[in-house]
C-alpha positions in Angstrom: -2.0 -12.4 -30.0 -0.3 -16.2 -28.6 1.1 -15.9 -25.5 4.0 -17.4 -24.1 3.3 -18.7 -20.6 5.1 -17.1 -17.6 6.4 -20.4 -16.1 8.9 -20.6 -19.6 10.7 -17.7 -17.4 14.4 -18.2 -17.2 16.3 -16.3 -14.1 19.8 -15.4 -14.0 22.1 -13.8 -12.3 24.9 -11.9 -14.8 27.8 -10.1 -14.1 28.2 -6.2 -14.3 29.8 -3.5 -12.9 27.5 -3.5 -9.4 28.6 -6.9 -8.9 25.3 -8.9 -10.2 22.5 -8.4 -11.6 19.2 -10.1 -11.8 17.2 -10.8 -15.1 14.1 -12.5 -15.9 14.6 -13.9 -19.5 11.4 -15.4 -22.2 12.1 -16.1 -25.8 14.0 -15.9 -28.6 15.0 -13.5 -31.2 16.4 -9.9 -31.5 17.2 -8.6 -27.8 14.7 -6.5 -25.5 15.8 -5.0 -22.4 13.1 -3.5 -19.8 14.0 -1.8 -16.9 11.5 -0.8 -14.0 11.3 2.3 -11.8 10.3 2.6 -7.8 9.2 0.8 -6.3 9.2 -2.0 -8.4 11.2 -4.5 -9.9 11.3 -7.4 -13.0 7.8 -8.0 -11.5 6.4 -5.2 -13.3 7.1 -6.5 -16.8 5.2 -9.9 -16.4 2.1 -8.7 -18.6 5.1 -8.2 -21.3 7.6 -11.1 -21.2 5.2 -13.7 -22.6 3.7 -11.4 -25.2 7.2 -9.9 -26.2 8.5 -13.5 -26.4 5.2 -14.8 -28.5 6.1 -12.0 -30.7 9.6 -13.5 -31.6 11.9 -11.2 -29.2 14.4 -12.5 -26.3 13.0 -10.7 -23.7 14.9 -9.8 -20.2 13.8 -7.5 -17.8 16.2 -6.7 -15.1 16.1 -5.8 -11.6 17.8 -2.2 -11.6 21.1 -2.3 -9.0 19.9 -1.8 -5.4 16.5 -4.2 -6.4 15.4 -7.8 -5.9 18.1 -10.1 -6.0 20.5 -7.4 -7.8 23.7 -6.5 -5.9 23.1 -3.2 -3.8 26.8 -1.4 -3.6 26.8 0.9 -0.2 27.8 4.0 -1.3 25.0 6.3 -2.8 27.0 7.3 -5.8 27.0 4.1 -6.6 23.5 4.7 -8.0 24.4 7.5 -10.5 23.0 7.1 -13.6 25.8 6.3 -15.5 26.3 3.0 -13.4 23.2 2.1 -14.0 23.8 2.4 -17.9 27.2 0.6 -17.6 25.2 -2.2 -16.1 22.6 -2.2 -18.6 25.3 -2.7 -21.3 27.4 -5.5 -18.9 24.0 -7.7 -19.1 23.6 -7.3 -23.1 26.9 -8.7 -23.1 26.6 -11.0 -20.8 23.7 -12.3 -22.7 26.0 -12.9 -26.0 24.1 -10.2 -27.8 26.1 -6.7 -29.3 22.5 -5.0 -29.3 19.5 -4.7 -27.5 16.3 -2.5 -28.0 16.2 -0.8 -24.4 12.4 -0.1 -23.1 11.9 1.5 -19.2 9.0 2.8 -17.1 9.1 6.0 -14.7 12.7 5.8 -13.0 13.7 2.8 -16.0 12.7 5.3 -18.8 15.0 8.1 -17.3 17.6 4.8 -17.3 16.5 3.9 -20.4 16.9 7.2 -22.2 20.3 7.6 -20.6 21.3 4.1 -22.1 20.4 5.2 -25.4 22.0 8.7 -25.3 25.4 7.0 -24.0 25.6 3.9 -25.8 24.2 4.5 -29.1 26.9 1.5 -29.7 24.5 -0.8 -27.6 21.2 0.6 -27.7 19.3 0.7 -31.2 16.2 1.9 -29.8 14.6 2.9 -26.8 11.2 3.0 -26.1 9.8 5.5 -22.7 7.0 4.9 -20.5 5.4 7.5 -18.7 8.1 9.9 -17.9 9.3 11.7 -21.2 12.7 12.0 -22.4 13.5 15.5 -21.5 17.2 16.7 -22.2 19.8 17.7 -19.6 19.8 21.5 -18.6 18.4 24.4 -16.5 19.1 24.6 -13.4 20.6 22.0 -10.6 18.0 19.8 -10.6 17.6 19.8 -6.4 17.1 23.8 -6.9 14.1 22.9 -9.3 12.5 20.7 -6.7 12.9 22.9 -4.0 10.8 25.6 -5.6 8.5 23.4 -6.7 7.9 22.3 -3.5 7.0 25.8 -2.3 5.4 25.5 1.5 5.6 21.8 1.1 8.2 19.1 0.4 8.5 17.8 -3.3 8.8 14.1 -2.4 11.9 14.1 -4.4 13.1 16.8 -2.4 11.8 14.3 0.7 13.7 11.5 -0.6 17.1 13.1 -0.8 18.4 12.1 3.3 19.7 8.8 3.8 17.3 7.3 6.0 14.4 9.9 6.1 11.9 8.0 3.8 13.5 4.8 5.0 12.0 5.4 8.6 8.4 5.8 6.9 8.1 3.0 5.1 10.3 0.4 6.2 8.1 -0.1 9.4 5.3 -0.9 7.1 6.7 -2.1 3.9 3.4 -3.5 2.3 0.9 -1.0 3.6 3.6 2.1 1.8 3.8 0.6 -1.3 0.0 -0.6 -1.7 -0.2 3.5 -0.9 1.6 4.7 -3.3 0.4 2.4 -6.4 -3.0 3.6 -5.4 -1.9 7.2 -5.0 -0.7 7.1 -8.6 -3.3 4.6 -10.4 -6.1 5.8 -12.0 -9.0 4.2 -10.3 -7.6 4.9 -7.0 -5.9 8.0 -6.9 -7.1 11.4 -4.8 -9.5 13.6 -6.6 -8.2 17.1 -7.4 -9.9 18.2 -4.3 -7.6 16.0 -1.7 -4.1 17.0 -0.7 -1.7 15.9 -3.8 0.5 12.6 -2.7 3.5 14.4 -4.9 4.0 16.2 -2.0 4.1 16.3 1.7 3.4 18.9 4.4 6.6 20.0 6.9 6.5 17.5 9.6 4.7 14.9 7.6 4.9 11.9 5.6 4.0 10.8 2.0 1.6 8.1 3.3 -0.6 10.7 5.0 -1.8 11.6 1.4 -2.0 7.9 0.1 -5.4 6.3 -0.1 -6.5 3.7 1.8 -8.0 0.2 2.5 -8.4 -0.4 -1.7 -6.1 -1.5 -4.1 -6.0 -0.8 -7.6 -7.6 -3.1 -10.4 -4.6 -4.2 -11.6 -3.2 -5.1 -8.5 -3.8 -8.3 -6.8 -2.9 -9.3 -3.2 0.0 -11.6 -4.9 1.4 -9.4 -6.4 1.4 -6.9 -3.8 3.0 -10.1 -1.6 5.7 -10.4 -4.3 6.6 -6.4 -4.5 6.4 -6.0 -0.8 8.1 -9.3 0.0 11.8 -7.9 -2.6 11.8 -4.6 0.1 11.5 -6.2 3.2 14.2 -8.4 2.5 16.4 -5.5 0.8 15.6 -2.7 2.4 14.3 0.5 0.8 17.9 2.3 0.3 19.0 1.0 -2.8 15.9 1.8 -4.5 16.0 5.6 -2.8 19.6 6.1 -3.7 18.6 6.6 -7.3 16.8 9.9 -6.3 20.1 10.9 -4.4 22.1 11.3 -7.1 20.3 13.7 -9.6 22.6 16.9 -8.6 25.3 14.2 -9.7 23.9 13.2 -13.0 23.1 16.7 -13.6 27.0 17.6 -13.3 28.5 13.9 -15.1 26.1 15.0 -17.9 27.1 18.7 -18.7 29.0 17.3 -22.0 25.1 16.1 -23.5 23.4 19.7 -22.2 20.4 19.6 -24.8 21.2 16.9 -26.8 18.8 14.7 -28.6 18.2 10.8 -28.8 18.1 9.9 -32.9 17.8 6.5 -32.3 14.0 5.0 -33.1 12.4 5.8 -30.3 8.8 5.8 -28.6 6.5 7.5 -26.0 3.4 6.1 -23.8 2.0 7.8 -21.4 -0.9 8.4 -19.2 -3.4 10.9 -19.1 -3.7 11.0 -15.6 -0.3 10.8 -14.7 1.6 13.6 -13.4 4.8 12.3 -15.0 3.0 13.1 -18.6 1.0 16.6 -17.7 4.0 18.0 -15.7 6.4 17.4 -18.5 3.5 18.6 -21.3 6.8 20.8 -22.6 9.1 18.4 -22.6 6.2 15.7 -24.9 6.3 19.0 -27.0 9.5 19.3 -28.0 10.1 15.8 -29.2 10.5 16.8 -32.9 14.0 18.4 -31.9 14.8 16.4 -29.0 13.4 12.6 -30.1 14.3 13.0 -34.3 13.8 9.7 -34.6 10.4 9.3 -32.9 7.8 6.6 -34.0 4.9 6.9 -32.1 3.8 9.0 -29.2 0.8 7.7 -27.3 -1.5 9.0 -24.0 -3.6 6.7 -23.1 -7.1 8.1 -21.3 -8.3 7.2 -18.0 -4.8 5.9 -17.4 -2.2 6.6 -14.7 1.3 6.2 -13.4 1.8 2.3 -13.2 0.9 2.1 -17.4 2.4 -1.3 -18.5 0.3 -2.7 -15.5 -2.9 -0.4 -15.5 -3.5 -1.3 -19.6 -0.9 -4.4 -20.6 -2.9 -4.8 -23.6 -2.7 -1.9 -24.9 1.1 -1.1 -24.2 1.5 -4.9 -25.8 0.1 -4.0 -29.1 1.6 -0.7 -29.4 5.2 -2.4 -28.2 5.4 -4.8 -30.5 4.1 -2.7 -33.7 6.5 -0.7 -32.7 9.1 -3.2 -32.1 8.0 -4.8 -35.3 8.4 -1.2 -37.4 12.0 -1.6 -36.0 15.2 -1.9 -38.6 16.4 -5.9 -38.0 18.9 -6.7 -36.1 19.4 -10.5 -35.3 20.4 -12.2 -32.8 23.7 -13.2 -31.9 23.4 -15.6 -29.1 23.6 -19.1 -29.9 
């Protein structure tokens, strides 16, 4: 498949509701939006922008409010997830488009899905990596973590005091992240025997569990430099805010309790990512709760970080799928 190189990237900074955000944009053609999770940023879609754009799509992948050279409001409700789909729809504007196919990874898919469920005006199609689509219901999400949890601290549960996971990892900003894309890769990550990184012991840190002194294959020492080198000059609160507001989303969406995406939709996930066998149920259920589903994928010997772990592969299947899609043209000039 041609590639596009990555030095026909095209940054800019649009207008939305958190003030600005920041996009990386390749090519031409129908409208694709990407969206990250944590801790990344547009960074993580650079195996995809020049393939995407080869494939004749106008690719943009975003930094998500609180990232990069997005704006980062102050307040942590600011980071609900219904700002973060109102600024997902003020870039496709803001690109001149009325449309956009909307694809996100871990935190992005949950954005992404959201997007899709709340502007089925904007969003033709969404496509989900690694964490499924699972609808809103149950219990108050910050109850489920805390029983999960059990004699240790779910990290989300960890991650839920401003300033707490701040005081780990900002000290060490490059050595925490390095941790935690081992942790959760699939060469790297703990055996079954060692202490699971999901979680942490009362009075201890997440870094504790991560492994050590090797980085993933995927993962070179630039690109660690270019991940690390967005949070030390940000911060890490932006990015944790996100996580401090599920009790919020779970109450702004009571009025979509159990409902279903119909758009065309697809799943990828990882074997060996706890994001896919966790939510097993939720992968289950997509007859009813993703109608309009096209593909579903797990990819073996795969784990968290799956767009960077096995690029070609989520290539191909993105753009058959992307290519199976209804047409839509573009409407910027």
């Amino acid at each position: 498949m041609p590639q596009t190189p990555m030095t026909d990237l095209t940054h800019r900074l649009v207008p939305s509701p958190a003030g600005r955000i920041h996009l990386v944009e390749q090519g031409t053609g129908p409208l694709v939006l990407l969206v990250h999770g944590f801790p990344e940023s547009w960074y993580s879609w650079r195996h995809q922008l020049p393939v995407l754009a080869a494939a004749g799509y106008r690719v943009a992948a975003v930094d998500v409010r609180g990232y990069g050279r997005s704006s980062k409001p102050e307040a942590v409700d600011a980071y609900r997830m219904s700002e973060l789909v109102a600024d997902n729809a003020a870039v496709v504007e803001a690109l001149g488009e009325e449309s956009a196919v909307v694809i996100g990874h871990d935190w992005g898919s949950n954005i992404a899905a959201a997007s899709a469920l709340l502007r089925p005006d904007v969003f033709r199609a969404v496509g989900l990596l690694s964490v499924p689509y699972a609808p809103r219901g149950g219990p108050r999400p910050s109850e489920i973590f805390t029983q999960m949890g059990g004699e240790e601290e779910f990290y989300v549960s960890y991650f839920q005091e401003p300033g707490r996971a701040e005081a780990e990892i900002e000290p060490d900003v490059r050595g925490w992240v390095a941790g935690i894309y081992a942790a959760l890769s699939a060469d790297t990550m703990p055996g079954s025997d060692l202490p699971d990184p999901h979680f942490v012991a009362r009075g201890g840190t997440l870094r504790e569990r991560f492994p050590a002194g090797r980085l993933p294959a995927w993962l070179s020492e630039r690109d660690l430099d270019v991940y690390a080198g967005e949070f030390e000059r940000t911060g890490m609160r932006g990015a944790l805010s996100r996580y401090r507001n599920m009790d919020r989303d779970w109450e702004d969406m009571a009025a979509f309790d159990g409902a279903p995406i119909t758009q065309p939709s697809l799943f990828i996930g990882g074997a060996q990512d706890a994001s896919t066998t966790w939510m097993g149920d939720a992968i289950k259920a997509y007859p009813s709760t993703l109608p309009g589903l096209v593909g579903s994928h797990i990819l073996d010997d795969c784990g968290h970080w799956i767009q960077q772990e096995r690029p070609e592969e989520i290539n191909r299947l993105l753009v058959d799928w992307l290519v199976s899609l209804p047409v839509r043209p573009s409407s910027a000039a």
